[in-house]
Each structure stands twice: as structure tokens, then as C-alpha cells.
mmCIF file of the N, C-alpha and C atoms, coordinates in Angstrom:
data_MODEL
# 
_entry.id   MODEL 
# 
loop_
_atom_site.group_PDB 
_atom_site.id 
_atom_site.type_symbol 
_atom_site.label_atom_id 
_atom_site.label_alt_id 
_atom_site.label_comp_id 
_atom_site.label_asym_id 
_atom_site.label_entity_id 
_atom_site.label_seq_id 
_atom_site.pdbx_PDB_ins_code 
_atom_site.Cartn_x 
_atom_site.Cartn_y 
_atom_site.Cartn_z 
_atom_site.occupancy 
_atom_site.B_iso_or_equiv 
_atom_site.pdbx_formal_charge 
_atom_site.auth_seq_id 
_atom_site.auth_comp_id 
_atom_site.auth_asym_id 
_atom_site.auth_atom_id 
_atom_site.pdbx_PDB_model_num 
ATOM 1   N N  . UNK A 1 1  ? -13.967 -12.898 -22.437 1.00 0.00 ? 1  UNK A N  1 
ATOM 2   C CA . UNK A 1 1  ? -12.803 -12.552 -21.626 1.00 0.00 ? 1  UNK A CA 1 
ATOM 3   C C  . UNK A 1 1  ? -12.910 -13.238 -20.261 1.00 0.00 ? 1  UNK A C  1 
ATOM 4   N N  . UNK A 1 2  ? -11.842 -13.769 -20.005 1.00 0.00 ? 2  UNK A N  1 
ATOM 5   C CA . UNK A 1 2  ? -11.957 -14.784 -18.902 1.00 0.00 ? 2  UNK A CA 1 
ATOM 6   C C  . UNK A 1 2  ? -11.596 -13.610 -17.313 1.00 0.00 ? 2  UNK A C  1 
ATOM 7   N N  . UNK A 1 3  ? -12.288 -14.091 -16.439 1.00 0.00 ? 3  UNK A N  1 
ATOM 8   C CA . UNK A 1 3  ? -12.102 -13.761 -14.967 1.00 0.00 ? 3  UNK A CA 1 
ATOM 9   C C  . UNK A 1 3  ? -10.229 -13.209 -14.438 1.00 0.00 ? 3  UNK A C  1 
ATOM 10  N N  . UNK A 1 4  ? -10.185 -12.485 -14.264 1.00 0.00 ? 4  UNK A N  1 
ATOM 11  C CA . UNK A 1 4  ? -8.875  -12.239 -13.628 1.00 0.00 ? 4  UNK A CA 1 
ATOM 12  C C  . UNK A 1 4  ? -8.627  -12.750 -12.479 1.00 0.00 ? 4  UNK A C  1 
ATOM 13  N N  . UNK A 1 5  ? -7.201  -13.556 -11.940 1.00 0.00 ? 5  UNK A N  1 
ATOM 14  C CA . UNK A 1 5  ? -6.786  -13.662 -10.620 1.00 0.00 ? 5  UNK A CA 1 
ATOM 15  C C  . UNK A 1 5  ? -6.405  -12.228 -10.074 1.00 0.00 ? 5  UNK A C  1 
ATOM 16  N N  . UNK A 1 6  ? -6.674  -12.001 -9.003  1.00 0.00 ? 6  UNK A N  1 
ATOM 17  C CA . UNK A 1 6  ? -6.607  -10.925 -7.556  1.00 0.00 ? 6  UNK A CA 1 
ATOM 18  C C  . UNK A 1 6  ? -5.552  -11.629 -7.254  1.00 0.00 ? 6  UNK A C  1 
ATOM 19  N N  . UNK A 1 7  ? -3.855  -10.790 -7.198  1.00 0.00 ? 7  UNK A N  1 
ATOM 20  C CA . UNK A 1 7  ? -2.757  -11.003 -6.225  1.00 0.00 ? 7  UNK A CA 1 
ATOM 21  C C  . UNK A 1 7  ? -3.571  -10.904 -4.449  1.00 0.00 ? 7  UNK A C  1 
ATOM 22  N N  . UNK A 1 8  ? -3.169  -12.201 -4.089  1.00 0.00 ? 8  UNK A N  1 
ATOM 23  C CA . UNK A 1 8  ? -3.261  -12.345 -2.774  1.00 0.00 ? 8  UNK A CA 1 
ATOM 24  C C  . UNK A 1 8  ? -2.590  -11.499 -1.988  1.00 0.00 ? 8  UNK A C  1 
ATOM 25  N N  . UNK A 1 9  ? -1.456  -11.607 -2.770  1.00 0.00 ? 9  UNK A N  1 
ATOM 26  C CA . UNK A 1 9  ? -0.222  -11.045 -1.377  1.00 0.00 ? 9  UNK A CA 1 
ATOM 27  C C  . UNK A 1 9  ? -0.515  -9.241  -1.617  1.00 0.00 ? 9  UNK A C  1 
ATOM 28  N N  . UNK A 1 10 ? -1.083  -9.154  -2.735  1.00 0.00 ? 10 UNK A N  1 
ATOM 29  C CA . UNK A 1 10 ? -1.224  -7.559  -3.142  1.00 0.00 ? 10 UNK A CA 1 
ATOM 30  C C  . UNK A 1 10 ? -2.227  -6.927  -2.471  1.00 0.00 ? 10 UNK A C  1 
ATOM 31  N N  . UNK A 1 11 ? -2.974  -8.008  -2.664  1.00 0.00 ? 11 UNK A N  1 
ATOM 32  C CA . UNK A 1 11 ? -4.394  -7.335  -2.320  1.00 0.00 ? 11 UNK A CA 1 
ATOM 33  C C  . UNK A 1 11 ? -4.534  -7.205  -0.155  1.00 0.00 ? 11 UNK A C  1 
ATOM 34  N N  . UNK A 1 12 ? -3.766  -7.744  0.402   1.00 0.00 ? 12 UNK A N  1 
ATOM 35  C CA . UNK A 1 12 ? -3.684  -7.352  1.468   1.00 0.00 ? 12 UNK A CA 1 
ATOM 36  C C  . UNK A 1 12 ? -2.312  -6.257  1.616   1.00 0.00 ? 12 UNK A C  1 
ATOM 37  N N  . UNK A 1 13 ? -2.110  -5.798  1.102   1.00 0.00 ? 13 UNK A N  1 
ATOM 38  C CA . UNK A 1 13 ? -1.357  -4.772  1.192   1.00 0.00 ? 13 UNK A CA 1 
ATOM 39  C C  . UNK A 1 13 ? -1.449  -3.472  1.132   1.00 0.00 ? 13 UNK A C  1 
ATOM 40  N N  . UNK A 1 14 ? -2.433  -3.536  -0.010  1.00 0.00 ? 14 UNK A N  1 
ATOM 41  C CA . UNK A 1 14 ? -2.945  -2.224  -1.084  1.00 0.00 ? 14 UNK A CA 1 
ATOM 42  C C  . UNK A 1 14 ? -4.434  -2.482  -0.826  1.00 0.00 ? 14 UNK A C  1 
ATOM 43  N N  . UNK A 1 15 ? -4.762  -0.943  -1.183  1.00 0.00 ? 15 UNK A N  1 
ATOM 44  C CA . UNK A 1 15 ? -6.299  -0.705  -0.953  1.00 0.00 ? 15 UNK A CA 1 
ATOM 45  C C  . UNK A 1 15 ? -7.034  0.133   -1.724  1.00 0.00 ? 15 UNK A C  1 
ATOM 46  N N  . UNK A 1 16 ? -7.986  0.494   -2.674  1.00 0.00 ? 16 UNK A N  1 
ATOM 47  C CA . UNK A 1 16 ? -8.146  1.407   -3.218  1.00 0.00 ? 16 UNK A CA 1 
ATOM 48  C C  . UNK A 1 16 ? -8.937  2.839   -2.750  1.00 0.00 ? 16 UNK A C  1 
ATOM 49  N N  . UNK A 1 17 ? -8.785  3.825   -2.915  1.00 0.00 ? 17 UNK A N  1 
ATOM 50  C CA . UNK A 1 17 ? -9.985  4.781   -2.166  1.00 0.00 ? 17 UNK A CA 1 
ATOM 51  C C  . UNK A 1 17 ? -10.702 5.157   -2.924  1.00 0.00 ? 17 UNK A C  1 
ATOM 52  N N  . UNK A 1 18 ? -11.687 6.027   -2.579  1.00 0.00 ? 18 UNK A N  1 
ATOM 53  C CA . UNK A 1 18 ? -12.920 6.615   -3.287  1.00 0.00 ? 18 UNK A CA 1 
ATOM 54  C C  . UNK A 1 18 ? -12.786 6.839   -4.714  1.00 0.00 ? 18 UNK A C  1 
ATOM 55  N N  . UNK A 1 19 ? -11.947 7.674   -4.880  1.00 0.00 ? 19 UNK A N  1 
ATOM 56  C CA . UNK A 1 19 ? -10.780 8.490   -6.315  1.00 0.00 ? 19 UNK A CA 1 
ATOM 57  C C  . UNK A 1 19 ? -10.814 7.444   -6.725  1.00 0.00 ? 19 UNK A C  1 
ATOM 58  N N  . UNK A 1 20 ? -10.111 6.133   -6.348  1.00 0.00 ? 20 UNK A N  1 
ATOM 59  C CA . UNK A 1 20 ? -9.511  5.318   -7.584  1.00 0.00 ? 20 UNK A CA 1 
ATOM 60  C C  . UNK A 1 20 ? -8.134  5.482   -7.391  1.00 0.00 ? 20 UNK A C  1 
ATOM 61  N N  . UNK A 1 21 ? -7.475  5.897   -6.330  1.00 0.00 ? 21 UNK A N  1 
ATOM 62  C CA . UNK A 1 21 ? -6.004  6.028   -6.014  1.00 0.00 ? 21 UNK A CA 1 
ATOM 63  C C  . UNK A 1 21 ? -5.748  4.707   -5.491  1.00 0.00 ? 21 UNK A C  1 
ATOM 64  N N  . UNK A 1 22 ? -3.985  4.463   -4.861  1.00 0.00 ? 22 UNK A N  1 
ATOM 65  C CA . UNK A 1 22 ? -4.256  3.177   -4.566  1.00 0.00 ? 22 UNK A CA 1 
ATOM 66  C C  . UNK A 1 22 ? -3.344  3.411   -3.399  1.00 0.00 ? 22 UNK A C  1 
ATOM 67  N N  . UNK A 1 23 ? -3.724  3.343   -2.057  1.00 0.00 ? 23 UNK A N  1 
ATOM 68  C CA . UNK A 1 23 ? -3.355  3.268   -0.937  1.00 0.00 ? 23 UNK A CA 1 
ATOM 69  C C  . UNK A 1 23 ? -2.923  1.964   -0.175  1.00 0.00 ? 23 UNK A C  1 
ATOM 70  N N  . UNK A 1 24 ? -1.527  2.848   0.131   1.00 0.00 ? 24 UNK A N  1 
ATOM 71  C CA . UNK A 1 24 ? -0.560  1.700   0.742   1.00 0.00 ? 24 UNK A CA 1 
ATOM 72  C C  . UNK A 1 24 ? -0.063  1.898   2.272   1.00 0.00 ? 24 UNK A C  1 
ATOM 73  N N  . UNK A 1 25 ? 0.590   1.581   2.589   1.00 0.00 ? 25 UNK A N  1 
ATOM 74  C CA . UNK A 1 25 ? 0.801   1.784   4.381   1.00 0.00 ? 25 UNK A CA 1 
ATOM 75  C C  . UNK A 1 25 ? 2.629   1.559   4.155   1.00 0.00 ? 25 UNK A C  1 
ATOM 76  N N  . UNK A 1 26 ? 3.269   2.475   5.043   1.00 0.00 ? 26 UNK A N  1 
ATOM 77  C CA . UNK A 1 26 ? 4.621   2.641   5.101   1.00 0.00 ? 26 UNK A CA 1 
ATOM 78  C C  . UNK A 1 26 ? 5.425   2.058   5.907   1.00 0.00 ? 26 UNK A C  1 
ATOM 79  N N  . UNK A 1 27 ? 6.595   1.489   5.167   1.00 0.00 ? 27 UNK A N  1 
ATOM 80  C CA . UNK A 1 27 ? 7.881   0.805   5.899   1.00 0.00 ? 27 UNK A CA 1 
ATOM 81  C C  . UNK A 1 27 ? 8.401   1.358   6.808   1.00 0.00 ? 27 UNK A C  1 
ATOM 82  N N  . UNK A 1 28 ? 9.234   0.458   7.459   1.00 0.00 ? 28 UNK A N  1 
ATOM 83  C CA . UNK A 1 28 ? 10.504  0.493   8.501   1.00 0.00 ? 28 UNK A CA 1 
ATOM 84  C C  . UNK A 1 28 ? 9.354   0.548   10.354  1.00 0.00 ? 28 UNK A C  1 
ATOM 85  N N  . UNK A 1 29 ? 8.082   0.232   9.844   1.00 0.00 ? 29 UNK A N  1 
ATOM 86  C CA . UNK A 1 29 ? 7.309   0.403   11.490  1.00 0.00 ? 29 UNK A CA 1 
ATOM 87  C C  . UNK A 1 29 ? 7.517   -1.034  11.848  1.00 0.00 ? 29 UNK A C  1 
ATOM 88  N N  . UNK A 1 30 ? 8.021   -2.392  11.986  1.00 0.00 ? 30 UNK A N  1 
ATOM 89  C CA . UNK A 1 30 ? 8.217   -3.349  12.843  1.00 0.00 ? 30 UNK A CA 1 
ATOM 90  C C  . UNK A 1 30 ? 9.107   -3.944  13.223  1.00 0.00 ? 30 UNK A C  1 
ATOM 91  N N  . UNK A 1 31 ? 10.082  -3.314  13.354  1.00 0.00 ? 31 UNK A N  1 
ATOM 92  C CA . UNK A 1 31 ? 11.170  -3.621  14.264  1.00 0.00 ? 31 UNK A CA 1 
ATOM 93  C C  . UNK A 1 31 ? 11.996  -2.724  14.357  1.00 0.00 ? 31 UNK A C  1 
ATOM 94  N N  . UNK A 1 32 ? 13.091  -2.591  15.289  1.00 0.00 ? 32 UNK A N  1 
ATOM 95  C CA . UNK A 1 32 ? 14.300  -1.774  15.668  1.00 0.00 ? 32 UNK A CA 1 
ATOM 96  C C  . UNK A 1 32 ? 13.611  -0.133  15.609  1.00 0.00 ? 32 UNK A C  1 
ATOM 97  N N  . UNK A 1 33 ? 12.455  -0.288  16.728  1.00 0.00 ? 33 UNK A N  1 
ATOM 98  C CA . UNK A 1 33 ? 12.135  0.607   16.792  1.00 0.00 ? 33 UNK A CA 1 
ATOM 99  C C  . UNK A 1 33 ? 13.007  2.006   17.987  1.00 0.00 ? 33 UNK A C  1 
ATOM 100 N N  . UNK A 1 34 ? 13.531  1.237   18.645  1.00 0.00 ? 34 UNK A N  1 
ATOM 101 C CA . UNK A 1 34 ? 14.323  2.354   19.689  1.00 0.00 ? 34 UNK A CA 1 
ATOM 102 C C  . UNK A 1 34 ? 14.981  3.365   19.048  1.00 0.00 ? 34 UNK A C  1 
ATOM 103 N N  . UNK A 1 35 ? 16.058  2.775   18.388  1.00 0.00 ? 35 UNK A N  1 
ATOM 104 C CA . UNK A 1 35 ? 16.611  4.365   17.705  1.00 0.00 ? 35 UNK A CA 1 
ATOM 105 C C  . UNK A 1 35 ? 15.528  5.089   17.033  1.00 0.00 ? 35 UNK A C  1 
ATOM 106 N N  . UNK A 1 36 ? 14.240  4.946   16.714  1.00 0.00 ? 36 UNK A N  1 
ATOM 107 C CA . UNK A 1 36 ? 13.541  5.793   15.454  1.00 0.00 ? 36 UNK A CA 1 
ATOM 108 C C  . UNK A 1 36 ? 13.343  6.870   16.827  1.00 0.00 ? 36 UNK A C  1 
ATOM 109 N N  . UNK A 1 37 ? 12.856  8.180   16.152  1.00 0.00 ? 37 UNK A N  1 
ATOM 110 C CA . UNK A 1 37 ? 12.379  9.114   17.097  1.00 0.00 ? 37 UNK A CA 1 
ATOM 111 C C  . UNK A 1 37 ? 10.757  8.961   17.414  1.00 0.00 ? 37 UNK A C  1 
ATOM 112 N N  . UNK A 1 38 ? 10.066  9.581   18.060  1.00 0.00 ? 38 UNK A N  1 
ATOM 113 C CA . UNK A 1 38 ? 8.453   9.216   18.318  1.00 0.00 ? 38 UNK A CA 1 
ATOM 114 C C  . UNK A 1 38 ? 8.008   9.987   17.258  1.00 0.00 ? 38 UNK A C  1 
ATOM 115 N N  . UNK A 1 39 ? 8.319   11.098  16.348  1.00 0.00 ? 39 UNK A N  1 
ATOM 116 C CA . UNK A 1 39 ? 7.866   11.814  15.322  1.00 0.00 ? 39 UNK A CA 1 
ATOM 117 C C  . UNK A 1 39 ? 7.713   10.469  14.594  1.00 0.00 ? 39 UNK A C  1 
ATOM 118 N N  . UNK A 1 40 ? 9.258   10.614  13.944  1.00 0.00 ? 40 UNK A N  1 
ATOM 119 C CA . UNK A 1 40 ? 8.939   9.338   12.937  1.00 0.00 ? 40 UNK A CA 1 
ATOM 120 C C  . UNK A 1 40 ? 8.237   8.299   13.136  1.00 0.00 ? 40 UNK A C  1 
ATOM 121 N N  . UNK A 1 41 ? 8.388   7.776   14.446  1.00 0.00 ? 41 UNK A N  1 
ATOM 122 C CA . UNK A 1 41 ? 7.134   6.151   14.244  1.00 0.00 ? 41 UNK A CA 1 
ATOM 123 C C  . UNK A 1 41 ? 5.869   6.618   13.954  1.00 0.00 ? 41 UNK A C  1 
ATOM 124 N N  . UNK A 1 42 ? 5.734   7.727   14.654  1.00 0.00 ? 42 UNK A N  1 
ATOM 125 C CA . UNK A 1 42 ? 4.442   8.833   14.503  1.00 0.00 ? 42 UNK A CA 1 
ATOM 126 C C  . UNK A 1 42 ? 3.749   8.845   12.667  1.00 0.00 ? 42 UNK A C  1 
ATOM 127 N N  . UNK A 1 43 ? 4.745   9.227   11.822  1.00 0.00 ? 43 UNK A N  1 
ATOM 128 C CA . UNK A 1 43 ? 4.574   9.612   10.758  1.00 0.00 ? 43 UNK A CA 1 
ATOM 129 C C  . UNK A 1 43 ? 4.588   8.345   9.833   1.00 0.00 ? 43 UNK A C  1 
ATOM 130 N N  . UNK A 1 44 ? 5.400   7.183   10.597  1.00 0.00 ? 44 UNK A N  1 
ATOM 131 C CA . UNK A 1 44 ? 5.089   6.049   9.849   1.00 0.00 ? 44 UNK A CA 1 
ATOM 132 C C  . UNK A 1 44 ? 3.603   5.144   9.717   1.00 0.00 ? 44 UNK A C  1 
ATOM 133 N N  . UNK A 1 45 ? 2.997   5.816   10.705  1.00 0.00 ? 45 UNK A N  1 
ATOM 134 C CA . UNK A 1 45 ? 1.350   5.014   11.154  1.00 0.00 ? 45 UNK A CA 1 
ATOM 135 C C  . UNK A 1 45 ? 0.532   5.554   10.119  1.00 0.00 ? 45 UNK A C  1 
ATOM 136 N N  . UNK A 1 46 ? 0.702   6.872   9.150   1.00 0.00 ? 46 UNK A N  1 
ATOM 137 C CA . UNK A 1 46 ? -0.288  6.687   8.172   1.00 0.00 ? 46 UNK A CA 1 
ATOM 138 C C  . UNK A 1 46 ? -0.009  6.225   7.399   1.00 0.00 ? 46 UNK A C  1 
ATOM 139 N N  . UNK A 1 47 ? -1.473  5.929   6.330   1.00 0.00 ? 47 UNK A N  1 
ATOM 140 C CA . UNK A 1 47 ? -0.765  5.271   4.680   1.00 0.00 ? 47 UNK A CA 1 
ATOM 141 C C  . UNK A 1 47 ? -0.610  6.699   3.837   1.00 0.00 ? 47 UNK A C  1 
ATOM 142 N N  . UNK A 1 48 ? -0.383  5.991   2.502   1.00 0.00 ? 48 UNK A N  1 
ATOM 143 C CA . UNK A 1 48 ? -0.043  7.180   2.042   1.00 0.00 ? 48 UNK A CA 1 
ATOM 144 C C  . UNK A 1 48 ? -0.485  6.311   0.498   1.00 0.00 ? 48 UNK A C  1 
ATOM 145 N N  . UNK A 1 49 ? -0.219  7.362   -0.630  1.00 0.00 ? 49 UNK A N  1 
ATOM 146 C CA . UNK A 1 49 ? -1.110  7.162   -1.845  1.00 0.00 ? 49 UNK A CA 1 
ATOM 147 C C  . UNK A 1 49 ? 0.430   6.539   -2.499  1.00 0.00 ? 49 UNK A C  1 
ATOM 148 N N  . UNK A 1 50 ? 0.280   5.621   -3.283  1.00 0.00 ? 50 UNK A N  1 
ATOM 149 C CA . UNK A 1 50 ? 1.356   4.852   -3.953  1.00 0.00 ? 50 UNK A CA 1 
ATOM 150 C C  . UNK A 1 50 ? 1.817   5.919   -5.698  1.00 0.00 ? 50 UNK A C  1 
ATOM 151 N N  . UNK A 1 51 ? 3.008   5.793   -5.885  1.00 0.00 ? 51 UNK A N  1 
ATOM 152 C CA . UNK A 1 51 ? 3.797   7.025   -6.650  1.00 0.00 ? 51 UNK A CA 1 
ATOM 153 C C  . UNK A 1 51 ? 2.916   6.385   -8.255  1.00 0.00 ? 51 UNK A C  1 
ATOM 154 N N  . UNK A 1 52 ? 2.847   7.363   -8.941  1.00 0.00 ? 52 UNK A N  1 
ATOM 155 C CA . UNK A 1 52 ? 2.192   7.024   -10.383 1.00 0.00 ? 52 UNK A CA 1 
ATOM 156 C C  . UNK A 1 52 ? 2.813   6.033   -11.189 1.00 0.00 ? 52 UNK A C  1 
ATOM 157 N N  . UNK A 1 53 ? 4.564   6.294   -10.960 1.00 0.00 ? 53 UNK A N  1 
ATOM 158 C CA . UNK A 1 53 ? 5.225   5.096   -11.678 1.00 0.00 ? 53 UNK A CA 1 
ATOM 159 C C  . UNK A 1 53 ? 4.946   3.665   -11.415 1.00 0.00 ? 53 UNK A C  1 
ATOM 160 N N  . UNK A 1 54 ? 4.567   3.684   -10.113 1.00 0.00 ? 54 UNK A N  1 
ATOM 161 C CA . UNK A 1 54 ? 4.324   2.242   -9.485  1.00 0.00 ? 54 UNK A CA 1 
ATOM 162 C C  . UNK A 1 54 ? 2.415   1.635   -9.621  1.00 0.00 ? 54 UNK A C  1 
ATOM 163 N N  . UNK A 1 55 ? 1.462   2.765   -9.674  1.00 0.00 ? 55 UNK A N  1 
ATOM 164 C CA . UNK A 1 55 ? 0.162   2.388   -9.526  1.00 0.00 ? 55 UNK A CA 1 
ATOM 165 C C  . UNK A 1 55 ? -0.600  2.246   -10.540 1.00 0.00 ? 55 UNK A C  1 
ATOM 166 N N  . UNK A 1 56 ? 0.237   1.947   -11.692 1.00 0.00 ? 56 UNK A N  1 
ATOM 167 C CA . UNK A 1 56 ? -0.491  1.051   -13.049 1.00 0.00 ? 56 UNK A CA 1 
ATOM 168 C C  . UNK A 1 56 ? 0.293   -0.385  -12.383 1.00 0.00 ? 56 UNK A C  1 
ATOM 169 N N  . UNK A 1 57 ? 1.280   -0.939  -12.635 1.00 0.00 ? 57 UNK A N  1 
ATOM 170 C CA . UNK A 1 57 ? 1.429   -2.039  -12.217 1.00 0.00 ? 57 UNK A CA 1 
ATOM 171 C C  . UNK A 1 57 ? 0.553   -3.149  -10.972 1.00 0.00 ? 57 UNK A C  1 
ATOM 172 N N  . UNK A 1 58 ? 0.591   -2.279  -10.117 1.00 0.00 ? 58 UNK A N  1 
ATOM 173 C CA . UNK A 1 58 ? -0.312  -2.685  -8.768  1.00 0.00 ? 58 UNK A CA 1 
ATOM 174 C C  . UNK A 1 58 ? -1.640  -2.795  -9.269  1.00 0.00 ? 58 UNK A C  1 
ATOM 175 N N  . UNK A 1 59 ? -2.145  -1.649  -10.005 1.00 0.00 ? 59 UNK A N  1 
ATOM 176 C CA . UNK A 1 59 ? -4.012  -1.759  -10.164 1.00 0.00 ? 59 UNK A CA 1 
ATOM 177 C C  . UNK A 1 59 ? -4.191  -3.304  -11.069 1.00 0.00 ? 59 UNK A C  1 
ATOM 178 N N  . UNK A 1 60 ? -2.804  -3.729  -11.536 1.00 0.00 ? 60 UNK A N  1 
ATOM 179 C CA . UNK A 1 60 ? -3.227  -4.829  -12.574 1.00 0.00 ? 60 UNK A CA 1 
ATOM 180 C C  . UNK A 1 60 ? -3.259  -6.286  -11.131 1.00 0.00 ? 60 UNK A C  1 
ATOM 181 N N  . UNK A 1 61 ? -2.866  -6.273  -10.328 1.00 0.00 ? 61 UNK A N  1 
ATOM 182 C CA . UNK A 1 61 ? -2.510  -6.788  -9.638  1.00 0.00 ? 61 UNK A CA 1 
ATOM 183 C C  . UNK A 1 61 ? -3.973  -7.209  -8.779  1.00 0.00 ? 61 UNK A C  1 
ATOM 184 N N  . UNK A 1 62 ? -4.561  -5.867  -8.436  1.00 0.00 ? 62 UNK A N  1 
ATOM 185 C CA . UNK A 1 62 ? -5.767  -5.761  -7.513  1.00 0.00 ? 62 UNK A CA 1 
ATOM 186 C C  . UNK A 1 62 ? -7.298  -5.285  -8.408  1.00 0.00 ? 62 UNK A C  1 
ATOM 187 N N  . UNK A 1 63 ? -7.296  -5.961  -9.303  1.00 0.00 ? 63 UNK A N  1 
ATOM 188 C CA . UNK A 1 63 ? -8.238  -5.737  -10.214 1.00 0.00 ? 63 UNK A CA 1 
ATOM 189 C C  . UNK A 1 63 ? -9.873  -5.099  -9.961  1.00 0.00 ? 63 UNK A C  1 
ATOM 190 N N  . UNK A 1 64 ? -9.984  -5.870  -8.982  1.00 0.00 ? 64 UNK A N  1 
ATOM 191 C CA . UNK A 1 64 ? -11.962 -5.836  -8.292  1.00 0.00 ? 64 UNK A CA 1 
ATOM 192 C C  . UNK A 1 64 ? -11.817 -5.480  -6.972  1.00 0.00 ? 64 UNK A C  1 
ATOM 193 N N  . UNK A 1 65 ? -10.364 -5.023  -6.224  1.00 0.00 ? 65 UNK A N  1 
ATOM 194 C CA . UNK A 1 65 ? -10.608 -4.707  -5.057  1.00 0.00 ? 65 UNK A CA 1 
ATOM 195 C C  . UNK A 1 65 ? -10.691 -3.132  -5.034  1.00 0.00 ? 65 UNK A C  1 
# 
């Protein structure tokens, strides 16, 4: 069985944690920030764990990271 390519563009995006979950970091934080409220930019600075429908696709993506 031959070596898998690692998505580049994936693999700086996504991260895996301890579990084996696959942690991602949340939209709408770089630009047109004035209207947002300080909660929300607030709440946009953590990551958060990527939805089950989506984190078989991605793990194929980020194989060894």
C-alpha cells in the first residue's frame, strides 16, 4: 500500500486532538469586524470540534497529522 498525500491546504486548517476528534477554528473573524459585537468576536476566537457529517471526509484528507 502506497504512502498517502496530506492535503496541504487541509492540514493547516484542521488539527487533530488527543480523542482523535478533528479540530477546526471558526469563520467570519477577518474582516468587517465593527458591526460584530465584542461577545461574538469573543466567541469566534475558539476552535471548535468539526460536525460528524463532515469529519470522515477531512480525516481522509489529514491522514498522519
Amino acid at each position: 500500500m502506497p504512502k498517502l498525500k496530506t492535503n496541504r491546504g487541509a492540514a493547516k486548517r484542521f488539527s487533530k486532538t488527543g480523542s482523535g476528534k478533528i479540530r477546526r477554528n471558526k469563520a467570519y473573524k477577518s474582516h468587517i469586524l465593527t458591526k460584530k459585537t465584542t461577545k461574538r468576536k469573543r466567541e469566534l476566537r475558539q476552535s471548535t470540534i468539526v460536525s460528524p457529517a463532515d469529519a470522515r471526509n477531512i480525516a481522509r484528507l489529514i491522514p498522519y497529522v
